[in-house]
LUMDRENKE-552187 format. One record per residue: y, z, x of N, C-alpha, C, O in turn; residue number from 1. Coordinates in Angstrom, 1 decimal, padded with zeros to 4 digits, m for minus. Layout:
% LUMDRENKE-552187
n.Y_n.Z_n.X_ca.Y_ca.Z_ca.X_c.Y_c.Z_c.X_o.Y_o.Z_o.X_romi
Y_Z_X_Y_Z_X_Y_Z_X_Y_Z_X_NUM $
...
This chain:
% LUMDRENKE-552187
n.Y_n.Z_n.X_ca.Y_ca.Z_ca.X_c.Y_c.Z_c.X_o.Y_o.Z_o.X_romi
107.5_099.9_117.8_106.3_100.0_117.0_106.7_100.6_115.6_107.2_101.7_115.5_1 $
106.4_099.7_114.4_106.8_100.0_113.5_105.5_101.0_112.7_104.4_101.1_113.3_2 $
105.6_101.7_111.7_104.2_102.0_110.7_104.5_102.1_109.3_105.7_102.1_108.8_3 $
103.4_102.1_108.7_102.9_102.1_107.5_101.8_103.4_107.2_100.7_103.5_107.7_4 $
102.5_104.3_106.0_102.2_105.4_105.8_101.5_105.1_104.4_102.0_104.5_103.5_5 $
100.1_105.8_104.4_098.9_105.2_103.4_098.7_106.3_102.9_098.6_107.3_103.7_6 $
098.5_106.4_100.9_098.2_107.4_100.7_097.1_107.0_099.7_097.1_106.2_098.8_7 $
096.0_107.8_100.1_094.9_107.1_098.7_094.7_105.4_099.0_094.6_104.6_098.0_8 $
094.6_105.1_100.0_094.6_103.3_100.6_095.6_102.9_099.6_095.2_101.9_098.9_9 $
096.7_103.3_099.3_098.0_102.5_099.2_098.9_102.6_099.8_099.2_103.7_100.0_10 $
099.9_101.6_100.3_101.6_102.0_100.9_102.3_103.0_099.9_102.7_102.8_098.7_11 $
102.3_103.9_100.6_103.5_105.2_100.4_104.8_104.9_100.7_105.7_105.0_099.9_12 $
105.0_104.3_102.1_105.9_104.8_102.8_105.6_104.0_104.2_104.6_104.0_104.9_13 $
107.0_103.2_104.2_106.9_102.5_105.6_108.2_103.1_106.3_109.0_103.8_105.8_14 $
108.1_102.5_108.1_109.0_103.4_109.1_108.8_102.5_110.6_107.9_102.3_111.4_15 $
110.2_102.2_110.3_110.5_101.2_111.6_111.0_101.5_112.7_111.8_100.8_113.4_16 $
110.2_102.9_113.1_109.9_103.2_114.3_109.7_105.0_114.2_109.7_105.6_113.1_17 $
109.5_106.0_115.8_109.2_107.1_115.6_110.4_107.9_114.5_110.0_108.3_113.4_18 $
111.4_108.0_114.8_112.1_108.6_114.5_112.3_108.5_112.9_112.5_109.6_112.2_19 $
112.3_107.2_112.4_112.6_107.1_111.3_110.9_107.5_110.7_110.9_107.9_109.5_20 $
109.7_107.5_111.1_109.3_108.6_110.5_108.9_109.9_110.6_108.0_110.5_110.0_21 $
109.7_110.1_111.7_110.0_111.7_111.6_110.9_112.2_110.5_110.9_113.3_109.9_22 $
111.5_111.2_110.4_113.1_111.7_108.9_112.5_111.2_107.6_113.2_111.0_106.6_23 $
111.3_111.0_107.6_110.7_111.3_106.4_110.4_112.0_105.5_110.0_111.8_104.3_24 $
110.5_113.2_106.2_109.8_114.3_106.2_108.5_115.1_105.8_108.3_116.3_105.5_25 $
107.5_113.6_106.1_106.1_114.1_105.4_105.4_115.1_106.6_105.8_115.3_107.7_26 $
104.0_115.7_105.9_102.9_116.2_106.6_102.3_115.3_107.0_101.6_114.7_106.2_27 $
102.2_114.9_108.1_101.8_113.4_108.8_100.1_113.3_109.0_099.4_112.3_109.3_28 $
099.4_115.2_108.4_098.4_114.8_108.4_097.9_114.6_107.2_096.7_114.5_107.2_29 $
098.4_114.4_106.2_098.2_114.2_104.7_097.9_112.6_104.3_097.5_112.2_103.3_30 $
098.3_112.0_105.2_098.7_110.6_105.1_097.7_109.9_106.4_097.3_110.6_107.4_31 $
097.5_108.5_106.2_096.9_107.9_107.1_098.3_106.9_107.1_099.1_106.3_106.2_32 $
098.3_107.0_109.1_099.9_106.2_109.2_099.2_105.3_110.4_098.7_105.7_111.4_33 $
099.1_103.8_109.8_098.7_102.7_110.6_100.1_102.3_111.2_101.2_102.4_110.7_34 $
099.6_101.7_112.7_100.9_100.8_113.4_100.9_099.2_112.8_099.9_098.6_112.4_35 $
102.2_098.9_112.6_102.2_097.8_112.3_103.3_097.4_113.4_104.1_098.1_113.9_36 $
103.0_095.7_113.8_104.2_095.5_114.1_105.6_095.3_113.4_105.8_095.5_112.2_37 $
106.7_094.7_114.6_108.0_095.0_113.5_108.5_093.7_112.5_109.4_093.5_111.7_38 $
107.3_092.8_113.1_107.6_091.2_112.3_106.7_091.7_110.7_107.2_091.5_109.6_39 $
105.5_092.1_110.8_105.1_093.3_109.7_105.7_093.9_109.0_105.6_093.7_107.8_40 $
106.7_095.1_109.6_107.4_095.7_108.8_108.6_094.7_107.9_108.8_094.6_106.7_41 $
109.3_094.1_109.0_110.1_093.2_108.3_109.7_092.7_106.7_110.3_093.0_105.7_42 $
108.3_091.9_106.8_108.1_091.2_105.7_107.7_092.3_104.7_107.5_091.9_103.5_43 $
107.5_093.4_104.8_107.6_094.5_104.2_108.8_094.7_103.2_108.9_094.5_102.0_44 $
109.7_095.1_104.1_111.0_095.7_104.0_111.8_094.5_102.9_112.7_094.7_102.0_45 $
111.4_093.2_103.3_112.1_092.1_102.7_111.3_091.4_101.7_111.6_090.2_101.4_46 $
110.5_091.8_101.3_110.1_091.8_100.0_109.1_090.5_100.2_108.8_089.8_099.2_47 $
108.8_090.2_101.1_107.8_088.9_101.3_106.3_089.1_102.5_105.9_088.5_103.5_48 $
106.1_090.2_101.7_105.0_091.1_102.7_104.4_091.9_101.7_104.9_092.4_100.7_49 $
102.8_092.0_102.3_102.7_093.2_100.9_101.2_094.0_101.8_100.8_093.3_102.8_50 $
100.6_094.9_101.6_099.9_095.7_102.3_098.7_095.4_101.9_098.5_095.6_100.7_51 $
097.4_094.8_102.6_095.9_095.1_102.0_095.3_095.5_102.5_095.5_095.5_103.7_52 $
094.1_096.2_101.9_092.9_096.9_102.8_091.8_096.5_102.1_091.4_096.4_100.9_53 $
091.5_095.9_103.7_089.7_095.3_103.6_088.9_095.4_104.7_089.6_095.2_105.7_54 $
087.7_095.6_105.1_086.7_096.2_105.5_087.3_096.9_106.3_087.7_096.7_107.5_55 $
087.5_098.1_105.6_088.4_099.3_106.7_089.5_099.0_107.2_090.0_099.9_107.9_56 $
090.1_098.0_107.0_091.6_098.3_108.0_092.5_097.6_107.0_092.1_096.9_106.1_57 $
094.0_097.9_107.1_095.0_097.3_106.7_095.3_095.9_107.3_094.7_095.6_108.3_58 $
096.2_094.9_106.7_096.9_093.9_107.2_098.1_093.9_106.4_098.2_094.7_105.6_59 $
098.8_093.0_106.6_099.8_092.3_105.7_099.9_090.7_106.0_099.9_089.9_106.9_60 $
100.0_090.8_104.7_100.1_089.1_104.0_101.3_088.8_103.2_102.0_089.5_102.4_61 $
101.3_087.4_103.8_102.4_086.7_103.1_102.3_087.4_101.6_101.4_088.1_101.1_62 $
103.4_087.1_101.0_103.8_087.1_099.4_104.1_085.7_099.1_105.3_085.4_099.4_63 $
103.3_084.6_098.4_104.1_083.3_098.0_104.8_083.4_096.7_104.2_083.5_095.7_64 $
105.9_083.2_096.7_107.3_083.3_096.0_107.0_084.5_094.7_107.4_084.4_093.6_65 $
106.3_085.5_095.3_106.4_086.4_094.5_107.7_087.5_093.7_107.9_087.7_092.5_66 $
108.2_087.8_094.9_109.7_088.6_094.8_111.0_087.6_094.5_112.2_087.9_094.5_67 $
110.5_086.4_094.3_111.8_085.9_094.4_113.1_086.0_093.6_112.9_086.5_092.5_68 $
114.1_085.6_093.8_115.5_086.0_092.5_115.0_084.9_091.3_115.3_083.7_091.3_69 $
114.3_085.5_090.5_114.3_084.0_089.6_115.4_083.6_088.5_115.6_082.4_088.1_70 $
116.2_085.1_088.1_117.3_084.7_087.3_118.4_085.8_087.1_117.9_087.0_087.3_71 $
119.7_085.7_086.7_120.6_086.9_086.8_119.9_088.3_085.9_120.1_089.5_086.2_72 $
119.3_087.9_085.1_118.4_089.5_084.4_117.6_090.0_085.7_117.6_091.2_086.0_73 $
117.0_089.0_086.3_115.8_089.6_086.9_116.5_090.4_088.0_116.2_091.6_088.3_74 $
117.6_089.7_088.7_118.5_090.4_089.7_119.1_091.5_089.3_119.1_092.5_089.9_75 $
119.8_091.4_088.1_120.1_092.7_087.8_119.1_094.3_087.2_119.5_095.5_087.3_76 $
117.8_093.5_086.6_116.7_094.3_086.9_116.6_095.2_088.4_116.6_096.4_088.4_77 $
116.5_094.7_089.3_116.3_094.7_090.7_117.0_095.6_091.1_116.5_096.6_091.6_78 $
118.5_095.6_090.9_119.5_096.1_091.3_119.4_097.6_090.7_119.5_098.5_091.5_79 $
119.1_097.8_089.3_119.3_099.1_087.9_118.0_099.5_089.0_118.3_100.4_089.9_80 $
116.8_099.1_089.1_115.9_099.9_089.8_116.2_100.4_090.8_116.1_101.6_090.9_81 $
116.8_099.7_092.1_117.2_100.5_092.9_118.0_101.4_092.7_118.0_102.2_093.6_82 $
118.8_101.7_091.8_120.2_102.2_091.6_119.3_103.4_090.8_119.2_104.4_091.5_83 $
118.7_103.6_089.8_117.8_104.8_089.7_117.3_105.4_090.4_117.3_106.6_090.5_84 $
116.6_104.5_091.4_115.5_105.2_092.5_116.3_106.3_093.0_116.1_107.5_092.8_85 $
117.6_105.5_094.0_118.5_105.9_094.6_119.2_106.7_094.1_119.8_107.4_094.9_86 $
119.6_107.0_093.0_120.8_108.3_092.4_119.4_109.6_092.1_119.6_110.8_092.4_87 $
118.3_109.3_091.7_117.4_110.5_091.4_117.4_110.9_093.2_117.6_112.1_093.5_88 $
117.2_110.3_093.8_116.9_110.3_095.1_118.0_111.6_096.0_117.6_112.6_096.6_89 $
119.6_111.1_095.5_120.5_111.6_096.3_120.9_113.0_095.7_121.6_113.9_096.2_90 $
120.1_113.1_094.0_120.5_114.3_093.6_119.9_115.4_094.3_120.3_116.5_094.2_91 $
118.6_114.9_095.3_117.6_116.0_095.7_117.7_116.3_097.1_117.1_117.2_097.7_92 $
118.9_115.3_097.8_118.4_115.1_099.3_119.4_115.1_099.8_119.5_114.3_100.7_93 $
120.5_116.0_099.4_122.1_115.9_100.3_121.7_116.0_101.7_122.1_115.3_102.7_94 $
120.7_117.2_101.7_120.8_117.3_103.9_120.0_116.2_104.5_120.0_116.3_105.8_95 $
119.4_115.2_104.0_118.6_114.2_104.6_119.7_113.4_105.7_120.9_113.1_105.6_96 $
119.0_113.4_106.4_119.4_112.5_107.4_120.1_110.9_106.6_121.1_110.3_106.9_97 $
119.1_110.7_105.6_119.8_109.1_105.4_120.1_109.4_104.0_119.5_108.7_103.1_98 $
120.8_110.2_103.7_122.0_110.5_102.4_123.3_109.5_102.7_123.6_108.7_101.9_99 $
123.9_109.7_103.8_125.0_108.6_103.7_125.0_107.4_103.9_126.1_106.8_103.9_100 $
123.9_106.9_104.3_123.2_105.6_104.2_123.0_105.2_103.1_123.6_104.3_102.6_101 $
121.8_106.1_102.3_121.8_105.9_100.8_122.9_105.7_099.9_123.1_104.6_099.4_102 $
123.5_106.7_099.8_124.7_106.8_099.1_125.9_105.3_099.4_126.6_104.7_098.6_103 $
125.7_105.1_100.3_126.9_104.0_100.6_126.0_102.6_099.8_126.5_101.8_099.0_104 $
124.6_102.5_100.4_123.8_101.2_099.2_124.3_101.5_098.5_125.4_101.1_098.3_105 $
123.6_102.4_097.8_123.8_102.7_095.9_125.1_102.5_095.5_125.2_101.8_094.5_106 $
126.2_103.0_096.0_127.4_102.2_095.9_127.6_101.2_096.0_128.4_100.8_095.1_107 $
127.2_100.3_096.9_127.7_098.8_097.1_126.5_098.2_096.1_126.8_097.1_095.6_108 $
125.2_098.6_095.7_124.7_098.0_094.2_125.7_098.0_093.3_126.3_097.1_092.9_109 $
125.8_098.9_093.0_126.8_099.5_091.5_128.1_098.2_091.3_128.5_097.7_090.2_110 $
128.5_098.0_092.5_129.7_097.0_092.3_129.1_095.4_092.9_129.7_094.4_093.3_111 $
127.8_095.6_092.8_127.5_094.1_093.4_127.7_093.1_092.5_127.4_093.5_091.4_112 $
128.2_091.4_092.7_128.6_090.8_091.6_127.2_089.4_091.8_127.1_088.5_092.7_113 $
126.3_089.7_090.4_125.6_089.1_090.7_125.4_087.5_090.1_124.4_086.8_090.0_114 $
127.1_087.3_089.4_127.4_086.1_089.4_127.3_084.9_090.2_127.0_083.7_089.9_115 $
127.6_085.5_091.6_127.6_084.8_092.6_126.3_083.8_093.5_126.4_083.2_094.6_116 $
125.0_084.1_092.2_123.8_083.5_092.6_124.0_082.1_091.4_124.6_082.3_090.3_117 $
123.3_080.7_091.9_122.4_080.0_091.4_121.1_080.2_091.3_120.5_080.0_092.3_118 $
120.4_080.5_089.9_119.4_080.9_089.8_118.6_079.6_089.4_119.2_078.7_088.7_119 $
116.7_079.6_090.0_116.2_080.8_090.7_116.8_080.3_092.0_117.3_079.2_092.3_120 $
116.7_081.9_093.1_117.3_081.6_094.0_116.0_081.1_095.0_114.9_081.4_094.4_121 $
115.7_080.5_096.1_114.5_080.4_097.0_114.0_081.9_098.0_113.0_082.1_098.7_122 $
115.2_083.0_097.7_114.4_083.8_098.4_114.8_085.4_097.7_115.5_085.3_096.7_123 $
114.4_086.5_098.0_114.2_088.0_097.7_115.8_088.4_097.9_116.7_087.8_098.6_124 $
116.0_089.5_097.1_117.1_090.2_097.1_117.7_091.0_098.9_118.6_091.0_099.7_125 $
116.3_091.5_098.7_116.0_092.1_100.4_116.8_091.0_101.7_117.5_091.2_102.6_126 $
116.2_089.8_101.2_116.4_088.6_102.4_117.6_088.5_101.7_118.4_088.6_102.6_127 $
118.1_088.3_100.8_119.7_088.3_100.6_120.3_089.4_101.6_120.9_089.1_102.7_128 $
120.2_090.3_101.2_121.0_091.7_101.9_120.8_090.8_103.5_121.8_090.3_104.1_129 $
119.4_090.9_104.2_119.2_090.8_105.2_119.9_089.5_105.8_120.3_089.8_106.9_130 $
120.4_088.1_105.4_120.6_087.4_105.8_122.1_087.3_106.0_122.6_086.6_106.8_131 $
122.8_088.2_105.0_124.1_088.5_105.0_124.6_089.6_105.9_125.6_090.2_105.5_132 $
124.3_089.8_106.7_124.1_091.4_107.3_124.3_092.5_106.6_124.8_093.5_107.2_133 $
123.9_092.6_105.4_124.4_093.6_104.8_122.9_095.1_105.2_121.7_095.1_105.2_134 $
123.7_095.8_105.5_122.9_097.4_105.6_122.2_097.7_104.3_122.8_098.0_103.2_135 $
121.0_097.7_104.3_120.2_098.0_103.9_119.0_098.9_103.7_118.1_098.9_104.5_136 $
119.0_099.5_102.7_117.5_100.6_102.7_116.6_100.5_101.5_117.2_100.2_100.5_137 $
115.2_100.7_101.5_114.3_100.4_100.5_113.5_101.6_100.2_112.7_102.1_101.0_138 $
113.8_101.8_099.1_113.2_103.3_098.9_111.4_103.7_099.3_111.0_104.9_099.3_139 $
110.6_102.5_099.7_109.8_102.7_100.7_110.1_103.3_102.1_109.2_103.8_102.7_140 $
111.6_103.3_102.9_112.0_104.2_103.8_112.4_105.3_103.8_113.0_105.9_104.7_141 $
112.2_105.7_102.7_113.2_107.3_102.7_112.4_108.1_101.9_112.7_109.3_101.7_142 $
């Protein structure tokens, strides 16, 4: 059972399962944390999912080709954001549970070669990582 952590009826903060949000480390009563499933979270996490609320409840819905790679600026846009998120991130959070997770992304951003796309590509940065196995985190998890 995956969730989605709402603040002010927006996504804060998603968690693909108990534990990971326990290592969140929020006040869990401060937040309204809906279940989602993990085919939900996925399209979340991979950039082809996005959160709504309507008559009282959340869902998620497709994204049609919203996120997608459309060209080496925009990929490398993509990449500088995560790479901020994630360095302001790691300056604050050595004892976190997912520091050397983080840290090892933000590293393999920094040296990613984003030559290696024909642009636009058909799908998200996220589904890149994901379809390559590459280990992945989205600063909505941490």
């Amino acid at each position: 059972m995956a969730y989605v952590i709402i603040n002010q009826n927006m996504l804060y903060k998603i968690a693909a399962d108990d534990t990971a949000k326990s290592n969140l480390n929020i006040n869990e009563s401060d937040y309204e944390i809906v279940n989602i499933s993990d085919a939900d979270f996925n399209k979340i996490k991979l950039g082809i999912g996005k959160l709504e609320y309507s008559n009282g409840s959340y869902s998620v819905v497709d994204i049609e080709n919203g996120n997608i790679i459309t060209s080496e600026k925009n990929l490398i846009s993509i990449i500088d954001n995560y790479v901020r998120f994630f360095d302001n991130w790691l300056t604050n959070n050595s004892g976190n549970v997912n520091y050397n997770k983080v840290l090892n992304f933000c590293n393999f951003l920094k040296s990613f070669d984003t030559s290696q796309f024909s642009y636009p590509t058909n799908h998200t940065f996220e589904q890149y990582l994901n379809d390559n196995s590459i280990d992945f985190i989205t600063p909505l998890q941490i």
